[in-house]
N, CA, C and O atoms as a Maestro MAE file, in Angstrom:
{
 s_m_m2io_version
 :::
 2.0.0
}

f_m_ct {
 s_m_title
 :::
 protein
 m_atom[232] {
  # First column is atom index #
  i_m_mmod_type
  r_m_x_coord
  r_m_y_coord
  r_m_z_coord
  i_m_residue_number
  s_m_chain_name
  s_m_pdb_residue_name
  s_m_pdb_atom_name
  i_m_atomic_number
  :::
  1 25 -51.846 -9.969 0.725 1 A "UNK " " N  " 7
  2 3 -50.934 -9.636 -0.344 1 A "UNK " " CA " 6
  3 2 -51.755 -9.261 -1.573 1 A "UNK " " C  " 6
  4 15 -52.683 -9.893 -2.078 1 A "UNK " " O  " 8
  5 25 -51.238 -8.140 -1.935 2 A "UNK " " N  " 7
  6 3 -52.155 -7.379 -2.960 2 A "UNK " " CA " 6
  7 2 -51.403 -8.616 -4.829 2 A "UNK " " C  " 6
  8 15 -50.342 -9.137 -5.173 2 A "UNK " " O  " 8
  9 25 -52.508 -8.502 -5.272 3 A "UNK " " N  " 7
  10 3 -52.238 -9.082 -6.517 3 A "UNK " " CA " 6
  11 2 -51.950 -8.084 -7.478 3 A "UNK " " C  " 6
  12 15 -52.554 -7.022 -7.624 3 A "UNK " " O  " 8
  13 25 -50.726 -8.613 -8.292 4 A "UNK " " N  " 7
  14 3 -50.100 -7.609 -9.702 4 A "UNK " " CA " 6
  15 2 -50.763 -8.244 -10.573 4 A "UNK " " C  " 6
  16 15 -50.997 -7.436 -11.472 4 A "UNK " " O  " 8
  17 25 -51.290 -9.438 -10.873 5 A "UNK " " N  " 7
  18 3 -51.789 -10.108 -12.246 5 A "UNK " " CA " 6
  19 2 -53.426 -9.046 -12.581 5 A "UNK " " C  " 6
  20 15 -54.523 -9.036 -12.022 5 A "UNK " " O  " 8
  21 25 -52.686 -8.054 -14.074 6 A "UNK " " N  " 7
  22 3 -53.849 -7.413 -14.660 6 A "UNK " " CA " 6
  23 2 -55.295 -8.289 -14.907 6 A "UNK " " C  " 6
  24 15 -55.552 -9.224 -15.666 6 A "UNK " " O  " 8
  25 25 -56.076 -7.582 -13.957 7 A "UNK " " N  " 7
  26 3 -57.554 -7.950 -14.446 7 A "UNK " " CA " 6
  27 2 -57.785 -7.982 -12.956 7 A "UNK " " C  " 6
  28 15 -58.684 -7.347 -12.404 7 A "UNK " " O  " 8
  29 25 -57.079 -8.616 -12.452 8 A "UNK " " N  " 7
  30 3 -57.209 -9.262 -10.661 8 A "UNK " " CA " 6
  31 2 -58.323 -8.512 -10.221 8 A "UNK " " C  " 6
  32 15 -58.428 -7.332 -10.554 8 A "UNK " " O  " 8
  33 25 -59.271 -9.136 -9.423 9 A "UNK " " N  " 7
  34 3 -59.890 -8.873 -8.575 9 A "UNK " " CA " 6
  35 2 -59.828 -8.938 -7.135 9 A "UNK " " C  " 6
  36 15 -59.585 -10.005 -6.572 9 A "UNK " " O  " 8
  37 25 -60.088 -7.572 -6.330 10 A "UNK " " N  " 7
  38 3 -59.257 -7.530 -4.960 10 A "UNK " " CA " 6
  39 2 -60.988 -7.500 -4.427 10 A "UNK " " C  " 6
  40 15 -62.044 -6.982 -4.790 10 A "UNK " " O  " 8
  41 25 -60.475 -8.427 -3.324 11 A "UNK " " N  " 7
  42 3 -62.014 -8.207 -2.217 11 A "UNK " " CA " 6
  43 2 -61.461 -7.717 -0.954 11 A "UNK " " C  " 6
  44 15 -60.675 -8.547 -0.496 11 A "UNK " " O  " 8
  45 25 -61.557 -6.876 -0.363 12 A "UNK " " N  " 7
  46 3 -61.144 -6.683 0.699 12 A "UNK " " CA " 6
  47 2 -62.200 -7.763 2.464 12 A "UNK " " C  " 6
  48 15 -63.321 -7.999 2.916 12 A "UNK " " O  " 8
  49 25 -60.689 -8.004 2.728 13 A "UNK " " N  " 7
  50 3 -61.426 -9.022 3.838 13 A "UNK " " CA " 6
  51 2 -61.852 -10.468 3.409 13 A "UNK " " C  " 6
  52 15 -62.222 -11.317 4.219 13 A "UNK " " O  " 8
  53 25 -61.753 -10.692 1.874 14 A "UNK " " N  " 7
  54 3 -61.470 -12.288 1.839 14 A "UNK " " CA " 6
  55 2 -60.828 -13.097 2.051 14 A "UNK " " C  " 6
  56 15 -59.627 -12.945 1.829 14 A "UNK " " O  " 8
  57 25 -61.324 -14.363 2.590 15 A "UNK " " N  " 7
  58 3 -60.057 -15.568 2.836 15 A "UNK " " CA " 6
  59 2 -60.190 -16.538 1.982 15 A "UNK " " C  " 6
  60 15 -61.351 -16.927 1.853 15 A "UNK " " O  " 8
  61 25 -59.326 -17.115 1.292 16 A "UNK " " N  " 7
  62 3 -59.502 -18.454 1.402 16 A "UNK " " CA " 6
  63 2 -58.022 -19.232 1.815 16 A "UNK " " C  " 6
  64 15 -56.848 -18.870 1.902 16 A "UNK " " O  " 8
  65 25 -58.748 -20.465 2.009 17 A "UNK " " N  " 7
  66 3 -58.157 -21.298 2.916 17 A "UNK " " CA " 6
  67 2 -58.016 -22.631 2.153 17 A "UNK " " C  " 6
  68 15 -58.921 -23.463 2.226 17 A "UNK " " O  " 8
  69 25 -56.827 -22.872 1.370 18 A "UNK " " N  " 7
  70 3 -56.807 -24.518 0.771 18 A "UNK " " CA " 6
  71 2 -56.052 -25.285 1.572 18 A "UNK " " C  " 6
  72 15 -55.110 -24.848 2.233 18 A "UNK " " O  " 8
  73 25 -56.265 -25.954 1.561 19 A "UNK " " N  " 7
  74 3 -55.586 -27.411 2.215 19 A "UNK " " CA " 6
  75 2 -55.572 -28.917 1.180 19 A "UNK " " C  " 6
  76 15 -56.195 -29.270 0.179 19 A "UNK " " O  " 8
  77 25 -54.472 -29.548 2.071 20 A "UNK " " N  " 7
  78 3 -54.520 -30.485 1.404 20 A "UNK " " CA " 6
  79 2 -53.299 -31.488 1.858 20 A "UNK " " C  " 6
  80 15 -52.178 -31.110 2.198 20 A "UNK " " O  " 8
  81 25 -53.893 -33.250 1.772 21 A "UNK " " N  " 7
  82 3 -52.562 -33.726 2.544 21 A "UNK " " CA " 6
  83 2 -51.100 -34.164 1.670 21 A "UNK " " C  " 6
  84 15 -50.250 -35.009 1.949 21 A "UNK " " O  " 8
  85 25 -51.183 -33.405 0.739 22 A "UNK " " N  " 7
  86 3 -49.623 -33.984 -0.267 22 A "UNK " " CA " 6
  87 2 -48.700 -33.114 0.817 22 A "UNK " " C  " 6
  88 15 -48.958 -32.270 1.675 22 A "UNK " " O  " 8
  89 25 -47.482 -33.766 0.325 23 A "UNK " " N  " 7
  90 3 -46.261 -33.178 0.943 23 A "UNK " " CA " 6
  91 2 -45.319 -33.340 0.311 23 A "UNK " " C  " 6
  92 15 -44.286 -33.583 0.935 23 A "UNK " " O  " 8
  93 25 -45.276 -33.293 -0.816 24 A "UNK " " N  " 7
  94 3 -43.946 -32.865 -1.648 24 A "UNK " " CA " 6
  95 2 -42.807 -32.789 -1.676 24 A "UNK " " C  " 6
  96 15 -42.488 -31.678 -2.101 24 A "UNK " " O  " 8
  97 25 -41.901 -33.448 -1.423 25 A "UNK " " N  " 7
  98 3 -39.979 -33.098 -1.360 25 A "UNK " " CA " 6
  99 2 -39.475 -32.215 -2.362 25 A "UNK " " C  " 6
  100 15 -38.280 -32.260 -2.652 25 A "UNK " " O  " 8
  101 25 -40.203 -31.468 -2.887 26 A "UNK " " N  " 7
  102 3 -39.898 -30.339 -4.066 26 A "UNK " " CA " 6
  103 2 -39.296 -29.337 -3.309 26 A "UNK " " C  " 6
  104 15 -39.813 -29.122 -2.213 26 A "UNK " " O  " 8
  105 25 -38.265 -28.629 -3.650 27 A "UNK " " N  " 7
  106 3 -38.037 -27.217 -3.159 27 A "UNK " " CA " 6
  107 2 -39.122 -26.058 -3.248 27 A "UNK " " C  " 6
  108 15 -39.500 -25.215 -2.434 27 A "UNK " " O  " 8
  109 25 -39.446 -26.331 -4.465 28 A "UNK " " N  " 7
  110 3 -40.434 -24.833 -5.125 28 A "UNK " " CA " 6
  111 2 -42.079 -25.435 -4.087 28 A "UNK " " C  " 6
  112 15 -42.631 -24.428 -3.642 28 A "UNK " " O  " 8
  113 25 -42.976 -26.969 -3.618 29 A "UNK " " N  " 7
  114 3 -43.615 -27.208 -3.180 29 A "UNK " " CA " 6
  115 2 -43.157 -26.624 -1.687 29 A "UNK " " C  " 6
  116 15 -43.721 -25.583 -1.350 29 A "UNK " " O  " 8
  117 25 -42.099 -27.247 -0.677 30 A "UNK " " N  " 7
  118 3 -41.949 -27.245 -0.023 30 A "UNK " " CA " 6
  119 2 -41.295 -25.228 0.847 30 A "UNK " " C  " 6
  120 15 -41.225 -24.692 1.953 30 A "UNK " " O  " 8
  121 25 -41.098 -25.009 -0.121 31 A "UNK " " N  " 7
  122 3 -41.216 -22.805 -0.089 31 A "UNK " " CA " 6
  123 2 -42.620 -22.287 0.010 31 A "UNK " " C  " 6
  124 15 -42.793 -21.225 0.607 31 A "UNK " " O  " 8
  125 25 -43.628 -22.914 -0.504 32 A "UNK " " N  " 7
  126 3 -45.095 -22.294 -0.864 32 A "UNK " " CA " 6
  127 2 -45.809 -22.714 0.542 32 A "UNK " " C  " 6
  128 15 -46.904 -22.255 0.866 32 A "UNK " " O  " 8
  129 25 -45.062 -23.646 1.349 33 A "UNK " " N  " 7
  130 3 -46.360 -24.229 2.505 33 A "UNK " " CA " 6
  131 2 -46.090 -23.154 3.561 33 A "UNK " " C  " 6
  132 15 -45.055 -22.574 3.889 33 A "UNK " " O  " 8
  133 25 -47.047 -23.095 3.882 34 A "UNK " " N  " 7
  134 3 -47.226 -21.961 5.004 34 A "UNK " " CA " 6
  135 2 -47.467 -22.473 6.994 34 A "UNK " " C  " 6
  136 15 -47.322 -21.920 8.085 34 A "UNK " " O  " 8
  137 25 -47.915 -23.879 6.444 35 A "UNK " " N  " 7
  138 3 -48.752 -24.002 7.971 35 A "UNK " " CA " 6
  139 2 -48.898 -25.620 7.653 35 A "UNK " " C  " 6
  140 15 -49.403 -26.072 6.626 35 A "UNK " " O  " 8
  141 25 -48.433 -26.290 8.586 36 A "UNK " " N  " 7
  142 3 -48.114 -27.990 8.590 36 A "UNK " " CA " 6
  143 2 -49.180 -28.346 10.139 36 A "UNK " " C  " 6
  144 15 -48.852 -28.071 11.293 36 A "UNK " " O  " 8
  145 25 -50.440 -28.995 9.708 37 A "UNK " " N  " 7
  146 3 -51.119 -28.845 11.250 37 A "UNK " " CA " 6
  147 2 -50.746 -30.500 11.316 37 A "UNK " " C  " 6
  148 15 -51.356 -31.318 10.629 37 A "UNK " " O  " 8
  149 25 -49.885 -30.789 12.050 38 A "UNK " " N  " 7
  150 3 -49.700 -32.248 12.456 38 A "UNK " " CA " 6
  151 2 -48.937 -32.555 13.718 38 A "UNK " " C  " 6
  152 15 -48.407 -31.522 14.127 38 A "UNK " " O  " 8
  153 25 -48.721 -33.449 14.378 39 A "UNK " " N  " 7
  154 3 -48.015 -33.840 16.129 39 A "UNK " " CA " 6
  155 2 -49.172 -33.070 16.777 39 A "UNK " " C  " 6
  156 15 -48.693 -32.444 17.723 39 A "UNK " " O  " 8
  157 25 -50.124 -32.909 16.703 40 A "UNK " " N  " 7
  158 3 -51.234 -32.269 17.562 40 A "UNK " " CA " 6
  159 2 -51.558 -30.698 17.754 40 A "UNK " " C  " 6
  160 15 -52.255 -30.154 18.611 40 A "UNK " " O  " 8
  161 25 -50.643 -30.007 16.412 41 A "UNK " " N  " 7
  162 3 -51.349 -28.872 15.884 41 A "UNK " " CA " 6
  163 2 -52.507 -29.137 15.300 41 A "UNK " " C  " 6
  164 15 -52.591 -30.281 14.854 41 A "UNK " " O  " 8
  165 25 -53.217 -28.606 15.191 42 A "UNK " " N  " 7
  166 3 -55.065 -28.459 14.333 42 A "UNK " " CA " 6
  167 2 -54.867 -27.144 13.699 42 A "UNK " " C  " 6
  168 15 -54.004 -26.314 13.984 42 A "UNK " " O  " 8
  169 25 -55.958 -27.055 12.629 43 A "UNK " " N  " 7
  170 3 -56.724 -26.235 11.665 43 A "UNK " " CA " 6
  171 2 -57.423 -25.544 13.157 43 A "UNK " " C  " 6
  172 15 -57.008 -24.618 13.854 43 A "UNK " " O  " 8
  173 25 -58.178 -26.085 13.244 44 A "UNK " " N  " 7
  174 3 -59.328 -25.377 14.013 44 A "UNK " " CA " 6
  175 2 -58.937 -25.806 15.441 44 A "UNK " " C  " 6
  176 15 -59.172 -26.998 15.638 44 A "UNK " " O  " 8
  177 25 -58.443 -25.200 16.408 45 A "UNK " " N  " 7
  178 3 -58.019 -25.493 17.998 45 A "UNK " " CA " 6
  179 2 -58.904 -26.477 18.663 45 A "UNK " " C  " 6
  180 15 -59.976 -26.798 18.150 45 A "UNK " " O  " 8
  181 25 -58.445 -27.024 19.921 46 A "UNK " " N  " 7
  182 3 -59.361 -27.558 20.517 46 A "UNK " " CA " 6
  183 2 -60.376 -26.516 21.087 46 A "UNK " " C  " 6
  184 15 -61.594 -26.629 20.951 46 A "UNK " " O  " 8
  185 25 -59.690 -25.381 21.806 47 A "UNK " " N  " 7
  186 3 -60.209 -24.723 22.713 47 A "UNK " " CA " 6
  187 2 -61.362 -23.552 21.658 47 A "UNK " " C  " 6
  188 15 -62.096 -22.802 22.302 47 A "UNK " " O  " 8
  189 25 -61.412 -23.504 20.308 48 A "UNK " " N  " 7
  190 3 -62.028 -22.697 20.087 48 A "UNK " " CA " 6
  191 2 -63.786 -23.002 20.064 48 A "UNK " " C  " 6
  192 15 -64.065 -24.188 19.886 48 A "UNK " " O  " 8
  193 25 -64.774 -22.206 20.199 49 A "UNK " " N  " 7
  194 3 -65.784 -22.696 20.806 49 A "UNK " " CA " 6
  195 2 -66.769 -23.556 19.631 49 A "UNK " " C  " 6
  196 15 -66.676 -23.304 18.430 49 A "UNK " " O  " 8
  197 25 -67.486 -24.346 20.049 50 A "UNK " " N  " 7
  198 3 -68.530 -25.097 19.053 50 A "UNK " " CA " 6
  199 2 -70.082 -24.729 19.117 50 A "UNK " " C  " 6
  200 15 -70.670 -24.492 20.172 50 A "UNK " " O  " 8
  201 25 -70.644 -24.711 17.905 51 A "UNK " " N  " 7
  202 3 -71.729 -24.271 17.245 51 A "UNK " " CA " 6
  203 2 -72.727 -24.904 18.518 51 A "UNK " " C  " 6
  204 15 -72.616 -26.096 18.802 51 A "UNK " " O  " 8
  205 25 -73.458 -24.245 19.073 52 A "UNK " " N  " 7
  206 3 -74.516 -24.630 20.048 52 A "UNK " " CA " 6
  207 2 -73.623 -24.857 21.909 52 A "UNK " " C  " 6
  208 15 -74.179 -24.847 23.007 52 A "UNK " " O  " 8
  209 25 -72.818 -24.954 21.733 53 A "UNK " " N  " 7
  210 3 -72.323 -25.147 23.092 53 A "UNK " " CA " 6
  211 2 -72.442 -24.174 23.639 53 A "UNK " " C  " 6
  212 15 -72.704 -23.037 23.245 53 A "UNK " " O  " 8
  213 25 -72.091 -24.927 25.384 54 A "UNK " " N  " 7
  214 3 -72.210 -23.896 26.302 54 A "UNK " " CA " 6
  215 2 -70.820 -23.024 26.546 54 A "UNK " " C  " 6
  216 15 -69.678 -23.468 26.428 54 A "UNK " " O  " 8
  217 25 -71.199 -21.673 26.918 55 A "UNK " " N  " 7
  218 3 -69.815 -21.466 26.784 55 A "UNK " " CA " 6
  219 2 -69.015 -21.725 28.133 55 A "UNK " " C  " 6
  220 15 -69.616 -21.886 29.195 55 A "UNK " " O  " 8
  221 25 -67.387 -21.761 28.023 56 A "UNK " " N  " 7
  222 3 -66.923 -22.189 29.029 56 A "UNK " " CA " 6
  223 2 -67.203 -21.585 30.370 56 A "UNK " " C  " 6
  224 15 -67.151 -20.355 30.367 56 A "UNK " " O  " 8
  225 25 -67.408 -21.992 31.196 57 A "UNK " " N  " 7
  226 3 -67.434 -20.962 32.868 57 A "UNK " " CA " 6
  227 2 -65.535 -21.196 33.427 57 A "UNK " " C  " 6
  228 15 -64.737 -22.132 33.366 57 A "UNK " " O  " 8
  229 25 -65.475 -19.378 34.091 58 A "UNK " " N  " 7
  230 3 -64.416 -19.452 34.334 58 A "UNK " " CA " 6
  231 2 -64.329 -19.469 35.807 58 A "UNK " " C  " 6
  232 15 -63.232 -19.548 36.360 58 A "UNK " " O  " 8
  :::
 }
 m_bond[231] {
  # First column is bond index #
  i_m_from
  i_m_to
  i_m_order
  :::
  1 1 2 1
  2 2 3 1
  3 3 4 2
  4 3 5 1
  5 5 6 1
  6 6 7 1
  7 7 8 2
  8 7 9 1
  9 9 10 1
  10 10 11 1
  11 11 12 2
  12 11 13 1
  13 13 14 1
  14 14 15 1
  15 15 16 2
  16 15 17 1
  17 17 18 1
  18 18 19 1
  19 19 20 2
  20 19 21 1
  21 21 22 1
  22 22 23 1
  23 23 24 2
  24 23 25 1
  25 25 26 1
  26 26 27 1
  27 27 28 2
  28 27 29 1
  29 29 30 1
  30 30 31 1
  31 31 32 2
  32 31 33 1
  33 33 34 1
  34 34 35 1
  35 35 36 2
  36 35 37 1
  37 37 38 1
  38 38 39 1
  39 39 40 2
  40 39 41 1
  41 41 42 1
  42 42 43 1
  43 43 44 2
  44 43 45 1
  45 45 46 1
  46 46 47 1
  47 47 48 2
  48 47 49 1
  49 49 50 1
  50 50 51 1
  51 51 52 2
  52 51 53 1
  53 53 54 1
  54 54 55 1
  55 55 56 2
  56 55 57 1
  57 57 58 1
  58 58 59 1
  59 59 60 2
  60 59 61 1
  61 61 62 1
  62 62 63 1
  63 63 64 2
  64 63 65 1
  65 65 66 1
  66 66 67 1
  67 67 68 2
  68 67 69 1
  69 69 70 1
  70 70 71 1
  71 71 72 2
  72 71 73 1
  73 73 74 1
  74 74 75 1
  75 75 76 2
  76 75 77 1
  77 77 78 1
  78 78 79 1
  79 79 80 2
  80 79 81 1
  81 81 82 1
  82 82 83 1
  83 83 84 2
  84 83 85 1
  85 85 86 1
  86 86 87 1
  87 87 88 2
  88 87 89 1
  89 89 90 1
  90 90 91 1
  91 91 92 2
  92 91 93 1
  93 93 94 1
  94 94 95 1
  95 95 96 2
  96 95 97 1
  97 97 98 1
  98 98 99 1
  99 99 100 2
  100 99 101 1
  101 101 102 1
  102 102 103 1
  103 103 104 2
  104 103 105 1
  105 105 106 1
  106 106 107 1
  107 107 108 2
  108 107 109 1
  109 109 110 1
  110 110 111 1
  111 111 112 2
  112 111 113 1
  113 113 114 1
  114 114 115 1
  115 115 116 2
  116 115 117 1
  117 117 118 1
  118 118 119 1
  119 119 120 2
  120 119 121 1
  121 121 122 1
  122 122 123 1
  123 123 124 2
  124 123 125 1
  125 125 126 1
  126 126 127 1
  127 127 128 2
  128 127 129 1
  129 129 130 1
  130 130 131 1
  131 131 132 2
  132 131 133 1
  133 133 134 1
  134 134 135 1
  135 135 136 2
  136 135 137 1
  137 137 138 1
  138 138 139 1
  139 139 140 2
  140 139 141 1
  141 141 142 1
  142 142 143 1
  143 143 144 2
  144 143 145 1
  145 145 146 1
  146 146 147 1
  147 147 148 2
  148 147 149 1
  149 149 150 1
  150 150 151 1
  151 151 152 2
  152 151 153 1
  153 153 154 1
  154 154 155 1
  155 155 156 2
  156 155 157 1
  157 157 158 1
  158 158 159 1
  159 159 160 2
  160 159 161 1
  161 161 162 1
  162 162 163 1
  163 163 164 2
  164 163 165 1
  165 165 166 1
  166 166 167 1
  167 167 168 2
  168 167 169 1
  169 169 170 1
  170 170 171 1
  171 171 172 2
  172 171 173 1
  173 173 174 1
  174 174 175 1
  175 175 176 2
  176 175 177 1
  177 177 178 1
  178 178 179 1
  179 179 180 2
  180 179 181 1
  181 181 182 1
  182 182 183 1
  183 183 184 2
  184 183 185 1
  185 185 186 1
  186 186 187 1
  187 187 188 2
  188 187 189 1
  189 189 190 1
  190 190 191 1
  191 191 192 2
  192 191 193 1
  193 193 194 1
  194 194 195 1
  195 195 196 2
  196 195 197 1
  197 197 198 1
  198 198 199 1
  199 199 200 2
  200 199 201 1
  201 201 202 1
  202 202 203 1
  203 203 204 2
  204 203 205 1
  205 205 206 1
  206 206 207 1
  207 207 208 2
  208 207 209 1
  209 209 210 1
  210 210 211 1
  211 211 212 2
  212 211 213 1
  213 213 214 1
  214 214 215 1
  215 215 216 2
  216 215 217 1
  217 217 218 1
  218 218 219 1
  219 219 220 2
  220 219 221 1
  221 221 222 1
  222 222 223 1
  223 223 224 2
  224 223 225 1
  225 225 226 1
  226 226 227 1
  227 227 228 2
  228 227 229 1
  229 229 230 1
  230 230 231 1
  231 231 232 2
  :::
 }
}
C-alpha cells in the first residue's frame, strides 16, 4: 500500500513486520490486526526450512 503522507518515503520491496502480544477489545485495535498466529498457527511454519539443515528428501 502506497503511502499519501507528504514527505513519505517509498522503498520498493520493503517489509516490515511488527508484532506483538496485546489484544485489545477496541474496535479501531481490533480492525488494524491482520494475522492472529495462535491454536497452532506460527509466524514462521514448521515446515519452512532451518539455517544449516539438511534439506528434506522426498
Amino acid at each position: 500500500m502506497a503511502s499519501t503522507k507528504p514527505g513519505a518515503v517509498q522503498t520498493p520491496g520493503f517489509q516490515v513486520i511488527v508484532t506483538e502480544h496485546a489484544d485489545i477489545n477496541e474496535e479501531w485495535y481490533q480492525g488494524a490486526v491482520v494475522e492472529r498466529w495462535r491454536g497452532g498457527q506460527k509466524f514462521v511454519p514448521e515446515d519452512w526450512p532451518r539455517a544449516g539443515a539438511e534439506p528434506a528428501q522426498t
